[in-house]
N, C-alpha and C positions, 0 to 999 in steps of 0.2 A: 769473467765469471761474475753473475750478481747473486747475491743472497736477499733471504729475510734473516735478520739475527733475533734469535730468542732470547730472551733476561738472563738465561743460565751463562748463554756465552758471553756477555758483556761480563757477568759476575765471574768467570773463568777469569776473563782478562786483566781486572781488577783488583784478583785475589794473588794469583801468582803471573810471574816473566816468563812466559812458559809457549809453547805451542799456538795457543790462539792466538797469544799476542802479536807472536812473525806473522802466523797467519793477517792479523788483521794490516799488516805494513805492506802486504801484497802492495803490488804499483796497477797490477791486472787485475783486481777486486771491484766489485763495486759493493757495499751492502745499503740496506736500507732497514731503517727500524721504524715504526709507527712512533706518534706524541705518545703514547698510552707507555711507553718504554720508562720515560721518566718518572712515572706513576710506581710503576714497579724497583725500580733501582731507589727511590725515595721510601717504599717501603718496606724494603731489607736495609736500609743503613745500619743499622744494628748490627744484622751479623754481618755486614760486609765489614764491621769496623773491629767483629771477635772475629773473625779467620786472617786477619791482616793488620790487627793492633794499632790500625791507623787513630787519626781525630777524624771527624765526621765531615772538618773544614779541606782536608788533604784528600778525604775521600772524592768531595765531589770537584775538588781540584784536576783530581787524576782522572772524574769522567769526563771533564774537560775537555784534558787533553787527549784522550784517546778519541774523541770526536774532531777535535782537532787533527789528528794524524791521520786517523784511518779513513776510509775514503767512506765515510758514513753517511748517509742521506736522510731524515727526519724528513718523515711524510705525514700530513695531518690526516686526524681523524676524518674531516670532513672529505678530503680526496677517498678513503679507502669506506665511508660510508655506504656508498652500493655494494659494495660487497660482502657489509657483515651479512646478510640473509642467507647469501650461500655458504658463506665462512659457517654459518648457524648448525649447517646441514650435516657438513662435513668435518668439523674441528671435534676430534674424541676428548677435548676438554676444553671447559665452557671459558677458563682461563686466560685459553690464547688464540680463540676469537680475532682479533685484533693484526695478530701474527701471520692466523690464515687468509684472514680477507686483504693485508697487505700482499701474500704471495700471489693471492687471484690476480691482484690490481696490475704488480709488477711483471704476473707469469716467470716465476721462477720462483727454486726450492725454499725451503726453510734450513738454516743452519739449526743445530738443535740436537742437547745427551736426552730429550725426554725421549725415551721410549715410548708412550704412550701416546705420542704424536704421530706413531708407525700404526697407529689402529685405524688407517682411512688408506685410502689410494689414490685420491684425488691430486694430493699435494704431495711432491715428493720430500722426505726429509734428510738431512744431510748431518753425516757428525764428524767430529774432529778428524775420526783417525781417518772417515772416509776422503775429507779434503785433503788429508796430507799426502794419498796414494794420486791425485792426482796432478 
């Protein structure tokens, strides 16, 4: 199975030991998150560091290692550039752009609790509880 991972689920995994995180130790995984990822997880440190009382130095310790573990792939912007235009068309928020024009790239879903990501048809979206029934 490949994904695109949204910011929400990397902050799922980072906050609690919980569901996403088996999820992300799958061996049958693959996901992929754009550069643009780090942008976003750099500018929640804050609350990433009030929902889990960490230091800010442990925080990005642990995204670390969970790039380390998880079968995660970092794709640059400049790869999934062709496709922000139609990402533009289709993404019902201007935010995760980046997210959608990675799924064009790789052809395949978005993981992802936004709801508002289900306001398009083009891209299919996927969340927690629906990966765990499979």
């Amino acid at each position: 199975m490949q994904l695109v991972l949204d910011a929400n689920i990397l902050f799922a995994a980072l906050i609690k030991d919980g569901t996403t995180r088996k999820i992300f130790m799958e061996k049958n995984a693959k996901f992929y998150v754009p550069e643009f990822i780090f942008h976003e997880l750099f500018k929640h440190l804050a609350e990433l560091r009030a929902k889990t009382n960490l230091s800010e130095t442990v925080i990005k310790k642990q995204i670390i290692e969970l790039f380390d573990l998880a079968n995660i792939e970092i794709i640059s912007s400049i790869e999934i550039k062709p496709f922000l235009k139609q990402a533009e068309k289709i993404c019902p928020d201007i935010n995760d752009i980046h997210y959608f024009a990675l799924a064009l790239k790789m052809k395949c879903p978005i993981w992802s609790e936004d709801k508002k990501l289900r306001e398009q048809s083009e891209i299919k979206i996927i969340t927690t509880k629906e990966l765990m029934s499979y």
